[in-house]
Biopython code that builds the backbone (N, CA, C, O; Angstrom):
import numpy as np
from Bio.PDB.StructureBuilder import StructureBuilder

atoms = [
    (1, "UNK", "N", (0.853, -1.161, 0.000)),
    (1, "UNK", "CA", (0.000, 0.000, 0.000)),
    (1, "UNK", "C", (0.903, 1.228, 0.000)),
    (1, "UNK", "O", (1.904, 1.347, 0.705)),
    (2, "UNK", "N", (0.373, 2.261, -0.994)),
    (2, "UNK", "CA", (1.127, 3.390, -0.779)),
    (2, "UNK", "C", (0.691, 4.458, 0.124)),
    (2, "UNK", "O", (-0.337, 4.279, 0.776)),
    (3, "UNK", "N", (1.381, 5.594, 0.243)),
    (3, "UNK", "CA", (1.265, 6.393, 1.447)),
    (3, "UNK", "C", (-0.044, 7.100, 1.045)),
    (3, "UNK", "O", (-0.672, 7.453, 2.044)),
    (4, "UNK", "N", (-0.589, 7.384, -0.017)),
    (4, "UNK", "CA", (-1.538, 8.341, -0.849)),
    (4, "UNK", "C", (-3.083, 7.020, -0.297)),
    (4, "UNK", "O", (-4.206, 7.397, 0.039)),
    (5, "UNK", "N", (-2.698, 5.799, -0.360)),
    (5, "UNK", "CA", (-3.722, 4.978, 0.095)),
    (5, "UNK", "C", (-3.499, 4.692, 1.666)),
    (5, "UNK", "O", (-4.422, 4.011, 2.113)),
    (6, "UNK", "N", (-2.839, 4.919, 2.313)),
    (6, "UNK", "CA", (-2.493, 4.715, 3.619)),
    (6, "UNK", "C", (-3.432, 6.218, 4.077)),
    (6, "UNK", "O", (-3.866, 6.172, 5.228)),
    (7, "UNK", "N", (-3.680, 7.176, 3.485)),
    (7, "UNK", "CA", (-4.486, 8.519, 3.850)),
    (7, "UNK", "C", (-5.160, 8.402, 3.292)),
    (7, "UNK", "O", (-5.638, 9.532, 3.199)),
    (8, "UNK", "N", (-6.003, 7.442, 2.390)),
    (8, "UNK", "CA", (-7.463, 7.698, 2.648)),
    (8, "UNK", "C", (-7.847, 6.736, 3.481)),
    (8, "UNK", "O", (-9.003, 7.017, 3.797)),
    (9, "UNK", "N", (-7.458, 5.583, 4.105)),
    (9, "UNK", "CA", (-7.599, 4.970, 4.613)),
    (9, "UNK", "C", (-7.701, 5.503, 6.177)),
    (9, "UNK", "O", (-8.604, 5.101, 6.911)),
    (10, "UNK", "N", (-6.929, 6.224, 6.517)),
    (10, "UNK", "CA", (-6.271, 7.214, 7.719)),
    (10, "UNK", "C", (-8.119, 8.363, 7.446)),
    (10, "UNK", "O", (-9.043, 8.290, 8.255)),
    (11, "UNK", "N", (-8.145, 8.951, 6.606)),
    (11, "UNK", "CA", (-9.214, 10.064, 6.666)),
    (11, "UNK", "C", (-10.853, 9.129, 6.688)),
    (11, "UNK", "O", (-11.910, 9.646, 7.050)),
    (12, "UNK", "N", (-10.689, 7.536, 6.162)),
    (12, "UNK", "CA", (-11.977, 7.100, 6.909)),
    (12, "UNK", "C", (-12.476, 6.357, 7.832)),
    (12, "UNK", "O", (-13.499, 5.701, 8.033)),
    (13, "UNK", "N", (-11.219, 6.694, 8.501)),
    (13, "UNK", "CA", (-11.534, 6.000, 9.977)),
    (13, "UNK", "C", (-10.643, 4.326, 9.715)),
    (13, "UNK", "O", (-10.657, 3.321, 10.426)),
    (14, "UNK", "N", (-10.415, 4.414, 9.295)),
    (14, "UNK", "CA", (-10.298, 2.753, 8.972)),
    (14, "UNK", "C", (-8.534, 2.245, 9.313)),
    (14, "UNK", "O", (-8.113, 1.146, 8.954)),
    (15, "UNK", "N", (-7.636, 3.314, 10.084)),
    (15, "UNK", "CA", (-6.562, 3.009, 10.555)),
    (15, "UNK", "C", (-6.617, 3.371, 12.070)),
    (15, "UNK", "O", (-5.540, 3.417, 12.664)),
    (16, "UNK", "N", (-7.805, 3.642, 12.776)),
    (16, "UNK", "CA", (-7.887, 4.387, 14.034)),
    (16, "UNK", "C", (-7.677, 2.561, 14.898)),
    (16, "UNK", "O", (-7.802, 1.596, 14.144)),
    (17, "UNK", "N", (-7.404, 2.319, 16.270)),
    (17, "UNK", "CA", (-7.008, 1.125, 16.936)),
    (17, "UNK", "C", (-8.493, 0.332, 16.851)),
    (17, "UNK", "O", (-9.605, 0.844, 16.988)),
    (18, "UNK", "N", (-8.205, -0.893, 16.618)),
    (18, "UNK", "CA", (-9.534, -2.071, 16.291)),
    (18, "UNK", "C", (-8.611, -3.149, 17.414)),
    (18, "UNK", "O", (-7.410, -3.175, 17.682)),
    (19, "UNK", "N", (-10.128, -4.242, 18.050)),
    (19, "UNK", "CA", (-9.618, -5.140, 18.602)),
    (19, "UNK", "C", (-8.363, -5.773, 17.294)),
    (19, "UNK", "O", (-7.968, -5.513, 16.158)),
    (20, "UNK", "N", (-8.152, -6.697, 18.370)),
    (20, "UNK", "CA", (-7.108, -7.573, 17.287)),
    (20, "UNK", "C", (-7.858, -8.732, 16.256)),
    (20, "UNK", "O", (-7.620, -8.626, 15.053)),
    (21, "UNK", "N", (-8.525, -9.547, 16.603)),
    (21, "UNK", "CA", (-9.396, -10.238, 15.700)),
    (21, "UNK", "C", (-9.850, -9.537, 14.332)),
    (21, "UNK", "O", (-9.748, -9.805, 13.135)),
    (22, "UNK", "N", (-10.350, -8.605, 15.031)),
    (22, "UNK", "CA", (-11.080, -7.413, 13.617)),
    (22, "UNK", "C", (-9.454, -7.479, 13.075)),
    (22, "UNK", "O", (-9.164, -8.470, 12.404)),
    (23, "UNK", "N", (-8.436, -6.517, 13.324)),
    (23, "UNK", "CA", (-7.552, -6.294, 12.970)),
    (23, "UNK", "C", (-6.875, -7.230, 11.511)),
    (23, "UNK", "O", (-6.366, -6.897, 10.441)),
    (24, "UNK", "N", (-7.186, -8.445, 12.137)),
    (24, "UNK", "CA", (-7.022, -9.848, 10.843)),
    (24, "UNK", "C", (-7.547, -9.649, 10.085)),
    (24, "UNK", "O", (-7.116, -9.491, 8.942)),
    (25, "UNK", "N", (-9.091, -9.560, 10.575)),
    (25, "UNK", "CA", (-10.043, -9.405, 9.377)),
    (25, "UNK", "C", (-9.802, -8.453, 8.130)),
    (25, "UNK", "O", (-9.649, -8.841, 6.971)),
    (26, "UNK", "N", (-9.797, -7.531, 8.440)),
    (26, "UNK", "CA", (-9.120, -5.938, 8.129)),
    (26, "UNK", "C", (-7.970, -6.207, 7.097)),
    (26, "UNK", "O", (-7.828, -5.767, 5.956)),
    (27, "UNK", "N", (-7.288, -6.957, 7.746)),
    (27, "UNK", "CA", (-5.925, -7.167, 6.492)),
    (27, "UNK", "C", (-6.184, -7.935, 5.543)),
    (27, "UNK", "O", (-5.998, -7.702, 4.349)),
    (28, "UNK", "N", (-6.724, -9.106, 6.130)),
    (28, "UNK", "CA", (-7.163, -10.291, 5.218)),
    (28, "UNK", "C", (-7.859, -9.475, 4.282)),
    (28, "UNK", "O", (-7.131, -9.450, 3.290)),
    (29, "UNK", "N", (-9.251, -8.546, 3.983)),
    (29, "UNK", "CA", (-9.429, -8.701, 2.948)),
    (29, "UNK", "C", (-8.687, -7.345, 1.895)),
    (29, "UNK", "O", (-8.653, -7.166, 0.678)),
    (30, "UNK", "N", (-8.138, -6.543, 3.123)),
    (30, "UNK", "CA", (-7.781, -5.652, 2.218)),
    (30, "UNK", "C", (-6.896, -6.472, 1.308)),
    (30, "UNK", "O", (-7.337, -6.655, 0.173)),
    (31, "UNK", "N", (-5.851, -6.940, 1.579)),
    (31, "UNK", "CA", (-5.134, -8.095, 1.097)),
    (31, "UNK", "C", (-5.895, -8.630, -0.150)),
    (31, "UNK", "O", (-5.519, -8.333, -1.284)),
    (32, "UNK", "N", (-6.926, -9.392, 0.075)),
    (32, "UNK", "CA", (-8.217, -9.592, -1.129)),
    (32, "UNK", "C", (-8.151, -8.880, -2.042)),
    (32, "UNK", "O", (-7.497, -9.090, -3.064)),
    (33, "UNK", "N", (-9.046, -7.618, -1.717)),
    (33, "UNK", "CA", (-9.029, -6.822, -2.673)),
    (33, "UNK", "C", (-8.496, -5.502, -3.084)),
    (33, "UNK", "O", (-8.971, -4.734, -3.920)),
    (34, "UNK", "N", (-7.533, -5.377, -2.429)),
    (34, "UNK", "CA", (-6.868, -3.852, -2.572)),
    (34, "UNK", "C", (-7.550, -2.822, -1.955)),
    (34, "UNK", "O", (-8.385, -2.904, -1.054)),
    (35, "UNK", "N", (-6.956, -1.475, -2.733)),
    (35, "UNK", "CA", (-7.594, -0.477, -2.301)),
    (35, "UNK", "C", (-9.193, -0.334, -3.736)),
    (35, "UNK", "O", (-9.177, 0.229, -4.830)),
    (36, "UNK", "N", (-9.933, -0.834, -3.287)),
    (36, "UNK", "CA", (-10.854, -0.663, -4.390)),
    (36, "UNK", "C", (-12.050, -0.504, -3.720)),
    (36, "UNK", "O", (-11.947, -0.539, -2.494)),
    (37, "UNK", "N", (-13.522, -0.283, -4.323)),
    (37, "UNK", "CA", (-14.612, 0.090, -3.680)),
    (37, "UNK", "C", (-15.165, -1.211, -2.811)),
    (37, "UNK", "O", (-15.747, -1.197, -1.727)),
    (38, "UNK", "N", (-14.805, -2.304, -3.615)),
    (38, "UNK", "CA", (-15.074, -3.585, -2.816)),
    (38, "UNK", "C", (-14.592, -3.992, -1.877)),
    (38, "UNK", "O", (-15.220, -4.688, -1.079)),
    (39, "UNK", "N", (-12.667, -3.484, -1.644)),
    (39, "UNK", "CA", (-12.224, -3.558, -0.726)),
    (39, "UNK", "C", (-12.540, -2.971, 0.851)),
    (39, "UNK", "O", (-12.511, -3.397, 2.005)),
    (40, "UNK", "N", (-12.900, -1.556, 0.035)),
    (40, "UNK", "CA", (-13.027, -0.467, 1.505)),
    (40, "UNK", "C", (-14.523, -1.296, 1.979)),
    (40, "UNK", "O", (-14.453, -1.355, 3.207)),
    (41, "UNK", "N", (-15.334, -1.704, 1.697)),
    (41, "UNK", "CA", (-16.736, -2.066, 2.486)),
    (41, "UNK", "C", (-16.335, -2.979, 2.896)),
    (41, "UNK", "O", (-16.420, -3.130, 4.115)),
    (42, "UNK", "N", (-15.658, -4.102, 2.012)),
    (42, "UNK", "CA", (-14.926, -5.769, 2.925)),
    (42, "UNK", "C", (-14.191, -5.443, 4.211)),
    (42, "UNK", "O", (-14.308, -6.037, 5.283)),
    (43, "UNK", "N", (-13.331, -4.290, 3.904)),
    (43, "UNK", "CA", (-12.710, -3.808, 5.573)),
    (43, "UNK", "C", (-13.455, -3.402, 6.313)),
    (43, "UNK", "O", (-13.497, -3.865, 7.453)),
    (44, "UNK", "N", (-14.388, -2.279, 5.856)),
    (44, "UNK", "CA", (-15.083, -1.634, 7.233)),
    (44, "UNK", "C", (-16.116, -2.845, 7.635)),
    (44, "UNK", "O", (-16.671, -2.772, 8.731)),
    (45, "UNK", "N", (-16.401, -4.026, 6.714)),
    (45, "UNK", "CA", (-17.362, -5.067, 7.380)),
    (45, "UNK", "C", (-16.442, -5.586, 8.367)),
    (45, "UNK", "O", (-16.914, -5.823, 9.479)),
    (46, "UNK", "N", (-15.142, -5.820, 8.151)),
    (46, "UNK", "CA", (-14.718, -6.714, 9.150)),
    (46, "UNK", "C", (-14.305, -5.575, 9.869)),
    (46, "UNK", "O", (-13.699, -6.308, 10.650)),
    (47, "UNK", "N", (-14.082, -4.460, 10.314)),
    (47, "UNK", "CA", (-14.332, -3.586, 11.477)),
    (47, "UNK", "C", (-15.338, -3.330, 12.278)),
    (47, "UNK", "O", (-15.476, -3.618, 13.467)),
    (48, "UNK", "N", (-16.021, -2.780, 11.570)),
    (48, "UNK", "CA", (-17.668, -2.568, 11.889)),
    (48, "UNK", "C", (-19.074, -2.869, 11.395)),
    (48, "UNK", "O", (-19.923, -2.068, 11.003)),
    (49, "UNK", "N", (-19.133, -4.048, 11.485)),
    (49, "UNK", "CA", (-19.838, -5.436, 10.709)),
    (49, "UNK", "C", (-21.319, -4.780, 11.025)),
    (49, "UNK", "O", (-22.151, -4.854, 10.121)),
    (50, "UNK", "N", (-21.644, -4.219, 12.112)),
    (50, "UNK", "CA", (-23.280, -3.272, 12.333)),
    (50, "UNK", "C", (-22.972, -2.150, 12.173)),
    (50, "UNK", "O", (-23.773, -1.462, 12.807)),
    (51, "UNK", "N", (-21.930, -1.275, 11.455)),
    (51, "UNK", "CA", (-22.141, 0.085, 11.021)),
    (51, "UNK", "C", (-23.041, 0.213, 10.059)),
    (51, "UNK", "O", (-23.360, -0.605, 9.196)),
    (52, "UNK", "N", (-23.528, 1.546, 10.299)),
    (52, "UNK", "CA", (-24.849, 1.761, 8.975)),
    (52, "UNK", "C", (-23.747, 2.056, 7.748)),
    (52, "UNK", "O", (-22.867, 2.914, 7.812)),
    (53, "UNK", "N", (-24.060, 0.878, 6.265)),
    (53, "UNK", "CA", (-23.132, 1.437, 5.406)),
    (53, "UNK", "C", (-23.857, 2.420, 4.556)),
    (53, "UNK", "O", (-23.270, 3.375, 4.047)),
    (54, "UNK", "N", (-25.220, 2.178, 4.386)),
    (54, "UNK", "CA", (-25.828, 3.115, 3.291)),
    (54, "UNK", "C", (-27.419, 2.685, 4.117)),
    (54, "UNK", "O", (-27.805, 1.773, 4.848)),
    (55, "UNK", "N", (-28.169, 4.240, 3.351)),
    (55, "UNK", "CA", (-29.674, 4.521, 3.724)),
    (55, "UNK", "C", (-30.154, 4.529, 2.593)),
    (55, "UNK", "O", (-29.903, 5.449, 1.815)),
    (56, "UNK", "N", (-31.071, 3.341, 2.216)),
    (56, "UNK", "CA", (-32.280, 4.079, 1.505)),
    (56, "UNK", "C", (-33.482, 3.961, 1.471)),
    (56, "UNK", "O", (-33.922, 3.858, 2.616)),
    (57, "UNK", "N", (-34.794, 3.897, 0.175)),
    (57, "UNK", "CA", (-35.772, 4.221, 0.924)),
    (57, "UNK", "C", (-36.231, 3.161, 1.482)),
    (57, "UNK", "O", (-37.237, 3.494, 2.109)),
    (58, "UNK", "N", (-35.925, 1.464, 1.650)),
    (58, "UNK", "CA", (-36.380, 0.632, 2.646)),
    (58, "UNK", "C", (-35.822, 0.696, 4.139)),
    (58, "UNK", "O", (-36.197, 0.141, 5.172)),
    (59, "UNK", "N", (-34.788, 1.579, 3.861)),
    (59, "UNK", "CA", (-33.962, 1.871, 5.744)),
    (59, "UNK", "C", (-32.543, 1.388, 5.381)),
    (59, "UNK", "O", (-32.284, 1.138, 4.204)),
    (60, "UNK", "N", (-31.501, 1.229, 6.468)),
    (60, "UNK", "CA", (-30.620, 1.133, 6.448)),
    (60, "UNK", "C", (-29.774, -0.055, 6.158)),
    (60, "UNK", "O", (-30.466, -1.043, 6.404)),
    (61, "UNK", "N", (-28.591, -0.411, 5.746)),
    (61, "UNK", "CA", (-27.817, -1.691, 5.390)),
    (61, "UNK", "C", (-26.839, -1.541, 6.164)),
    (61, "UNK", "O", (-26.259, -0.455, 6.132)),
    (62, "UNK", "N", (-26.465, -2.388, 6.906)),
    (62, "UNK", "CA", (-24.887, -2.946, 7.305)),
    (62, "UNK", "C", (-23.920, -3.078, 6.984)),
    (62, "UNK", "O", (-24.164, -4.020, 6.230)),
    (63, "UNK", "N", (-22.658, -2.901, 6.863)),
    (63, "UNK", "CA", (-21.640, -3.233, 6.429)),
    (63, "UNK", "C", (-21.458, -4.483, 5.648)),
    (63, "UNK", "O", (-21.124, -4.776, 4.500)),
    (64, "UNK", "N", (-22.014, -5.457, 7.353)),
    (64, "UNK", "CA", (-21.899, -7.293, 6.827)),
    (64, "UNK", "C", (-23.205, -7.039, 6.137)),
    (64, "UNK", "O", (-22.947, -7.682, 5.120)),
    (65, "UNK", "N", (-24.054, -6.717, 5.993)),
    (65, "UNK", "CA", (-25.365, -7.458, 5.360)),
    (65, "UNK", "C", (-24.780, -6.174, 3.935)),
    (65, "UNK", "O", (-25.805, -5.977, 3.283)),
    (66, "UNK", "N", (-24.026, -5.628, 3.527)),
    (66, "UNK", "CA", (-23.805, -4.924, 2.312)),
    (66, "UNK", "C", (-22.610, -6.051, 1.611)),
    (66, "UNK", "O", (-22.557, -6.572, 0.497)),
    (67, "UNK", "N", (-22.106, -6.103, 2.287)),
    (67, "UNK", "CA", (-20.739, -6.963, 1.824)),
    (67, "UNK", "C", (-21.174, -8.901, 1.582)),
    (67, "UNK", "O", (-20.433, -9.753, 1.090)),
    (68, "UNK", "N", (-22.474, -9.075, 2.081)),
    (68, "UNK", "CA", (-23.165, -10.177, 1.820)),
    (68, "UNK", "C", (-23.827, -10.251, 1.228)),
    (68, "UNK", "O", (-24.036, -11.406, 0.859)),
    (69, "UNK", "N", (-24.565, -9.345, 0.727)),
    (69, "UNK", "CA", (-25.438, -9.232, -0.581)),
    (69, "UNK", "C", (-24.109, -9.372, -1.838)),
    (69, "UNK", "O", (-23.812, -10.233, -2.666)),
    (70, "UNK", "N", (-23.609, -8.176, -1.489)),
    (70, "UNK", "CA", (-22.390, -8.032, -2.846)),
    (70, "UNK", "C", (-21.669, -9.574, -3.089)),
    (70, "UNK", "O", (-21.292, -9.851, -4.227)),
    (71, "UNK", "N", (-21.499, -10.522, -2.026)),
    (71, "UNK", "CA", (-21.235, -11.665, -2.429)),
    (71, "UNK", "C", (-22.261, -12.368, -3.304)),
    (71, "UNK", "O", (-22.101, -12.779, -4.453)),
    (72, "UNK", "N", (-23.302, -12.425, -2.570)),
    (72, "UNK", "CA", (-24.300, -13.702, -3.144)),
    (72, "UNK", "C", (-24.686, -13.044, -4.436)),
    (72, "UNK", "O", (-25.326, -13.785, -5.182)),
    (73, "UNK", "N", (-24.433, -11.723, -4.924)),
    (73, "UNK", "CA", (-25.118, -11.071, -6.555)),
    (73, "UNK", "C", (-23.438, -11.705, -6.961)),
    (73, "UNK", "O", (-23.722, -12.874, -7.225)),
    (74, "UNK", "N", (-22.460, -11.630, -7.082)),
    (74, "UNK", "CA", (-20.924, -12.209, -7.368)),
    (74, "UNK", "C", (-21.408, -13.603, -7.678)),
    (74, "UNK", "O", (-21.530, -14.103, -8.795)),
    (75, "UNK", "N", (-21.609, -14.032, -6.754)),
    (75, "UNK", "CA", (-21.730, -15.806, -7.069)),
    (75, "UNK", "C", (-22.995, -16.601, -7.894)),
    (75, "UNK", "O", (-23.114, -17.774, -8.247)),
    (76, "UNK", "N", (-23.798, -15.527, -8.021)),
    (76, "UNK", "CA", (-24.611, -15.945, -9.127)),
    (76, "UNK", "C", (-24.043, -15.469, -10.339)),
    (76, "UNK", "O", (-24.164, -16.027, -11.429)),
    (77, "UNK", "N", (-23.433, -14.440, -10.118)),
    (77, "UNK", "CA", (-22.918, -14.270, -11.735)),
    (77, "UNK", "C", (-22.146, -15.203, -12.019)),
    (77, "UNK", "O", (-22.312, -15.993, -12.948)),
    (78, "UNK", "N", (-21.076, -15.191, -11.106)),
    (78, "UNK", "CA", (-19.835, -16.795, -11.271)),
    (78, "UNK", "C", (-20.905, -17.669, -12.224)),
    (78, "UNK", "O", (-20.827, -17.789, -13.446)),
    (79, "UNK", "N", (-21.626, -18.079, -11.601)),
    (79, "UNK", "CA", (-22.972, -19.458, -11.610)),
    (79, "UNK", "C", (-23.206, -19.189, -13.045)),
    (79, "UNK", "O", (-23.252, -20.163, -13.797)),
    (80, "UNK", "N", (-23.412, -17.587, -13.692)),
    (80, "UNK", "CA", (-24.200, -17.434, -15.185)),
    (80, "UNK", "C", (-23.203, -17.644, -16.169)),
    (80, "UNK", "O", (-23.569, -17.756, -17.339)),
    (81, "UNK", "N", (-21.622, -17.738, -15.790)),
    (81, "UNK", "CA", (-20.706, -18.017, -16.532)),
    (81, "UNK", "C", (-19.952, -16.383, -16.459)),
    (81, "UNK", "O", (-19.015, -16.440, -17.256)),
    (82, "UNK", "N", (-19.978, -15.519, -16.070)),
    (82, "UNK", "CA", (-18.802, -14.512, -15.604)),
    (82, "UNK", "C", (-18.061, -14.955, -15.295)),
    (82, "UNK", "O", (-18.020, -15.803, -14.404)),
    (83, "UNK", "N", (-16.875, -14.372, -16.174)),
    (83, "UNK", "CA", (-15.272, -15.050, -15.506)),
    (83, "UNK", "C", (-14.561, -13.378, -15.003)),
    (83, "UNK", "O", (-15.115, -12.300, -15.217)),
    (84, "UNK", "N", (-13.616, -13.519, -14.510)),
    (84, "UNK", "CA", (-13.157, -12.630, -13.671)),
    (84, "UNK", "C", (-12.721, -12.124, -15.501)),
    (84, "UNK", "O", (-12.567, -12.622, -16.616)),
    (85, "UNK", "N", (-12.677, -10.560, -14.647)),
    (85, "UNK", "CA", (-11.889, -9.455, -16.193)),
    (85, "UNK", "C", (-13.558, -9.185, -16.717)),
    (85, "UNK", "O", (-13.971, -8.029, -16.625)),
    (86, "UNK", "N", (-14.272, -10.000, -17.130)),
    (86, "UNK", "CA", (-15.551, -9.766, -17.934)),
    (86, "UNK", "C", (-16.372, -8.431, -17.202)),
    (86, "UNK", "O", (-16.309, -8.114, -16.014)),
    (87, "UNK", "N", (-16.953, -7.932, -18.003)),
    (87, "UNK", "CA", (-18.039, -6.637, -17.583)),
    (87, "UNK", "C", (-18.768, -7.299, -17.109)),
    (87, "UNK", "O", (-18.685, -8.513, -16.917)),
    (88, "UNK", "N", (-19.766, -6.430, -16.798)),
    (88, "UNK", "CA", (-20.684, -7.021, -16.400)),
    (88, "UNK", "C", (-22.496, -5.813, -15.509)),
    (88, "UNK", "O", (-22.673, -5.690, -14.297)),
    (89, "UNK", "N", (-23.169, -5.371, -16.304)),
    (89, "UNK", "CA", (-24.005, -4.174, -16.028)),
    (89, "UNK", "C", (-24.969, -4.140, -15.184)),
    (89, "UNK", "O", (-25.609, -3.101, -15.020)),
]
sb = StructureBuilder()
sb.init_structure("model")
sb.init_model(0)
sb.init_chain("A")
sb.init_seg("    ")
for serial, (resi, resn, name, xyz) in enumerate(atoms, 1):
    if name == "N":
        sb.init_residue(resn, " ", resi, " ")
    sb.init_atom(name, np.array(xyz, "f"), 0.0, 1.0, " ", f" {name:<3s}", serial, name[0])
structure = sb.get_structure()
């Protein structure tokens, strides 16, 4: 990680002290997926797995219940024949 991603990481909370367990979590997926949009929600799930990640008009989502949806829509695509690299709308 570079220092330019080490500060945004630093400006969203997401380098401030976490138990240690979380802490794994945290690396593990940044590790996963980089610094990317998928990454930053995979971390803040494994930080703050009941933070509100987004509002809308049915009410609020979770981190884990955002980062678990985003799996199970992933693995049906896997399932429709998406291969990694492919678009996908």
């Amino acid at each position: 990680m570079d220092l330019t991603g080490a500060r945004i990481l630093l400006r969203a909370g997401l380098l401030k002290p976490a138990r240690p367990d979380r802490l794994l979590g945290m690396a593990l997926q940044l590790a996963r997926w980089d610094l990317t949009p998928a990454g930053a929600y995979a971390v803040a799930a494994a930080r703050d797995p009941h933070g509100v990640a987004l509002v809308d008009d049915e009410g609020p989502l979770t981190f884990r219940e955002l980062d678990q949806r985003s799996d199970r829509v992933a693995g049906e695509l896997r399932a429709q024949g998406l291969l990694p690299g492919d678009r996908a709308g």
